[in-house]
N, C-alpha and C positions, 0 to 999 in steps of 0.2 A: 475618739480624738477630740481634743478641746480647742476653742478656738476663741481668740476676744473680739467682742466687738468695738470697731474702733472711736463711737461714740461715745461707751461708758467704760471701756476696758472691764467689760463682763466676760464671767467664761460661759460659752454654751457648747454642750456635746452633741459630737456629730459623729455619726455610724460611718460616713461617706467624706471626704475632703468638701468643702463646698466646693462648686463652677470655679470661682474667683477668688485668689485669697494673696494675700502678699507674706511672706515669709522673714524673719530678721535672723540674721547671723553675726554675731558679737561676741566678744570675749568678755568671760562674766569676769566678774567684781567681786569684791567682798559684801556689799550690801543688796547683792538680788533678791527679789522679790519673790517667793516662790508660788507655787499652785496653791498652800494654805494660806498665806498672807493676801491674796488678790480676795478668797473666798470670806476673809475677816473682812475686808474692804466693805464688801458688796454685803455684807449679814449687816455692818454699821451702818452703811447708806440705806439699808430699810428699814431700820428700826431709829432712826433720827427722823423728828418731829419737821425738821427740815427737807427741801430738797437738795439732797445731795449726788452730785456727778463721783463715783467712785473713781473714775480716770484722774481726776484732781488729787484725791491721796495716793493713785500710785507712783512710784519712783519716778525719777526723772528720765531713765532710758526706757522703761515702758511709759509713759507719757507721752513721750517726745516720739515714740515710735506711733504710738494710736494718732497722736494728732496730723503724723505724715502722712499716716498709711490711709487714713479718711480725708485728707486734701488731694489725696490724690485717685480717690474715689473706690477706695476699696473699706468692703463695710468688715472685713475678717482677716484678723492677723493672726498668724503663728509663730512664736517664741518659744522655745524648749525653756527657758528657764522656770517660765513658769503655764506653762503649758500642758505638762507633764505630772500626775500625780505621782510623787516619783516614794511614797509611802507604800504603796501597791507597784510589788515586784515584776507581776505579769501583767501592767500596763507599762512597768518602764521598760521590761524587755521587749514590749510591742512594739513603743515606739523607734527603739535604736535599733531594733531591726526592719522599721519602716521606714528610718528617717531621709535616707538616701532618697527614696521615690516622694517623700512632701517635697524634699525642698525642688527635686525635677520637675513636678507639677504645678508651684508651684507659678502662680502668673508673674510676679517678679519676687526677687530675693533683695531685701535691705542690708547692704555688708554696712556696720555701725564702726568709726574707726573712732575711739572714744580719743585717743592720742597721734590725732591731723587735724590741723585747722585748713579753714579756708581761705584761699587767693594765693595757696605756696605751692608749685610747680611740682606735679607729683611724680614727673617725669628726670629729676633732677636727680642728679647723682646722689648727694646726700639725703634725698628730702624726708620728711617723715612720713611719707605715702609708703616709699621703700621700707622703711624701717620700721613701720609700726607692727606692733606686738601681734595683732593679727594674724599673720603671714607664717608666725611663727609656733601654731597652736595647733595638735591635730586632728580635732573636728572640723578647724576651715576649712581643710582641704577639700571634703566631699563636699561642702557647703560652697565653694568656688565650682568646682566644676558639673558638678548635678545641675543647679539651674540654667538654663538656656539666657534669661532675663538677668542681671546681675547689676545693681546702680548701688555704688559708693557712695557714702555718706560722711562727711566731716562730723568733729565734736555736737557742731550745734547745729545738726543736719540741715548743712545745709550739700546739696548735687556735687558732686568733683568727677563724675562718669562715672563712664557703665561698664562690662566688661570687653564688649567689643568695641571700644572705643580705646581701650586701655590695653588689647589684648598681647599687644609686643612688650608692654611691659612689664606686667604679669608674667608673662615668660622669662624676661630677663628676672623676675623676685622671686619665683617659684621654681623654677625649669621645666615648666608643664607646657609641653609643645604647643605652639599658638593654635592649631589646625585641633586639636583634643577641644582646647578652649573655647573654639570655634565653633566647634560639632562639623565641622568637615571630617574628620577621621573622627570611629568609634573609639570609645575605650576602653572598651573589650576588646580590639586589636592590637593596644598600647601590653608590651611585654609585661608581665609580669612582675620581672627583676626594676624595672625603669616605674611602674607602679610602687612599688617599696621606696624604691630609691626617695620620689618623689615627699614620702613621709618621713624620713632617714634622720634629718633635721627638726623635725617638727615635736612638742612637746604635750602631754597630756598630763592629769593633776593625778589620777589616776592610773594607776602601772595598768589595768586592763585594760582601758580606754584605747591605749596602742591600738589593740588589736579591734577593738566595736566600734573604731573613728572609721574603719577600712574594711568593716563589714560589705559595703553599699557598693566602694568601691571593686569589691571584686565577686558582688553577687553571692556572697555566703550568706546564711543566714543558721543561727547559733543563738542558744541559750546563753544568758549573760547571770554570769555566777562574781561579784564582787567580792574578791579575798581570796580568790585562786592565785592571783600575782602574773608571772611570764608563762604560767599555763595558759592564758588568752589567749596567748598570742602562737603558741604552739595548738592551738586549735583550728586557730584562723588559718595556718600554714594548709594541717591537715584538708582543710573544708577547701582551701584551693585547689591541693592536688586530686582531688575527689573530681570537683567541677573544672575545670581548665584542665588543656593538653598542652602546658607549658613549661618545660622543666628550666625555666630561664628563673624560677626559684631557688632551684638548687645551686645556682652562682652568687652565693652569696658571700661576703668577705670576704673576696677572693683579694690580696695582695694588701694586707692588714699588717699592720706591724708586727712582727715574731711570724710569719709565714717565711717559708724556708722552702727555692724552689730548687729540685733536683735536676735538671733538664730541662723538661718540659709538664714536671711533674711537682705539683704541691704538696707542702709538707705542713701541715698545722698542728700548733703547740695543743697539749691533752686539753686544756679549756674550753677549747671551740671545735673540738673533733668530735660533730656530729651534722647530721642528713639538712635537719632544719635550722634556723637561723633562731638568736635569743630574740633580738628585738629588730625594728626598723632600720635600728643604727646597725647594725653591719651590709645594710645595704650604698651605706655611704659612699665606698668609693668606687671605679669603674667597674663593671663586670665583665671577665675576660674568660677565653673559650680555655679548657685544660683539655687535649688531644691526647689520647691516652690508645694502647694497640692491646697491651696484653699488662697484666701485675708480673711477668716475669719480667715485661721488659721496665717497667718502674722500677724493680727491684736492683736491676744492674743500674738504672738509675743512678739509685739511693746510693748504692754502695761505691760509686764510681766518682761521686760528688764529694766536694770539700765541706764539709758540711761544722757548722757552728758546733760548739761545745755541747750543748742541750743533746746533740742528736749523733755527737762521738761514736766510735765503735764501731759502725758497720750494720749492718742487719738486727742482730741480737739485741742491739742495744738501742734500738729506734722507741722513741716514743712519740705522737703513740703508735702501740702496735696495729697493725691494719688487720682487721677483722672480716672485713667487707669491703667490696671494691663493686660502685654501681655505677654500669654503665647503660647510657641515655641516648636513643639511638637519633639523629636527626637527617633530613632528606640530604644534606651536602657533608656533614659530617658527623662527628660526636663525642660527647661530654663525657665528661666522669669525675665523681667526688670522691675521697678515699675514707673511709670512718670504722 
């Protein structure tokens, strides 16, 4: 694990997290900085007849971050942008599937909001506290609520608060229960379905990323193959149901546009007629219980309902046809998806 120090924005490698170290979470740019470019830095700063401070040529959000993060008395920062030798496959798989426990460990996390200034009410309906691009990214996500420590930083770092200072409202920008945010409730109590939910909106640059941003979050841990595409993320599903006893999973999509309900029994078009969900976003809208006795009694259901043109005809002519019917047993009641 590499880590800068915040005097010369050097990298040094460390087998073990240091005691103390402050962490930055931010939405990269077009111009980052990466693990080769800090390493050219520091080969020109000693090979220059001068003394040179390598922190001086690097970018302005690693700069601006060393210079915090050493005023504020920490000698070790960590930045995945460039923190990561991400040319070496089996240290970038280490990291992402470590990163959830840096940032937990770490002694504070830096959220960097490149687009909020300071002295604007971040509490305001409109403000651009709310609205900044951050909020909107799916690595934030474990990066908000991993840390215990969490202090917000405007453009030109300067303090706008911390996360329990903020915590209600965070809630209101995210919907991530204040008591989660808090560390009052664990989040591995937090359901499963309501864990999705929470990334449902959130965006990655990369199509697997979905699924490696939510590693941390639900304690999976998986080889990261870039170029599988929505295979991630049907991996990530699997690695849940493996470790969690929560099938609050399998409610996914439930009351999506083109779902067609017979009774009390759902009806999905062949697109989405399967076990596990494509991406985050079908966890978008409520999740609701489907009570289900027996498939003969769905079946009088099916055929008893007025059903949309698509699903015409009666039995025979249902698409799709139901293959499988699993049912999910729960202490007060229980589930069932039909695929």
């Amino acid at each position: 694990m590499w880590f800068l120090r915040t005097s010369r924005a050097e990298l040094h490698q460390f087998s073990q997290p240091p005691q103390r170290y402050a962490i930055l979470s931010h939405v990269w740019g077009e111009d980052e900085q990466l693990f080769q470019d800090i390493q050219v830095l520091h080969a020109l700063a000693r090979s220059s007849p001068r003394k040179i401070n390598p922190r001086d040529q690097a970018s302005a959000k690693i700069r601006g971050c060393c210079i915090y993060a050493e005023a504020q008395g920490f000698e070790w920062l960590w930045i995945d942008s460039c923190c990561i030798d991400k040319s070496s496959s089996a240290e970038l798989s280490e990291a992402i599937n470590s990163m959830y426990q840096w940032y937990a460990r770490a002694t504070v996390c830096y959220v960097y909001l490149h687009d909020v200034s300071a002295g604007t009410d971040p509490s305001a309906r409109d403000s651009s506290f709310r609205r900044s691009k951050w909020f909107t990214r799916g690595w934030t996500l474990q990066e908000l609520i991993a840390p215990k420590h969490v202090c917000f930083l405007s453009h030109n770092w300067v303090h706008l608060g911390d996360k329990a200072l903020f915590a209600r409202l965070l809630e209101q920008v995210t919907g991530i229960d204040v008591n989660v945010l808090t560390f009052r409730v664990q989040l591995s109590s937090v359901p499963v379905a309501k864990r999705m939910q929470w990334a449902s909106q959130r965006k990655t640059t990369r199509i697997e990323d979905e699924a490696y941003s939510l590693m941390g979050i639900f304690g999976v841990h998986m080889s990261t193959i870039y170029g599988e595409g929505r295979q991630a993320f049907r991996r990530l599903q699997e690695g849940i149901m493996k470790n969690i006893a929560d099938h609050t999973l399998l409610t996914w999509g439930l009351g999506m546009p083109g779902d067609w309900f017979a009774g009390r029994y759902l009806i999905k078009p062949t697109n989405r007629c399967s076990l596990l969900a494509r991406s985050t976003g079908d966890f978008q809208k409520p999740q609701m219980d489907i009570l289900t006795t027996s498939v003969s009694e769905y079946w009088n259901a099916l055929e008893s309902a007025a059903l949309p043109s698509e699903y015409a005809g009666g039995r025979a002519q249902v698409s799709p046809p139901i293959s499988h019917f699993i049912m999910i047993f729960h202490p007060s009641h229980h589930f069932g998806r039909l695929v």
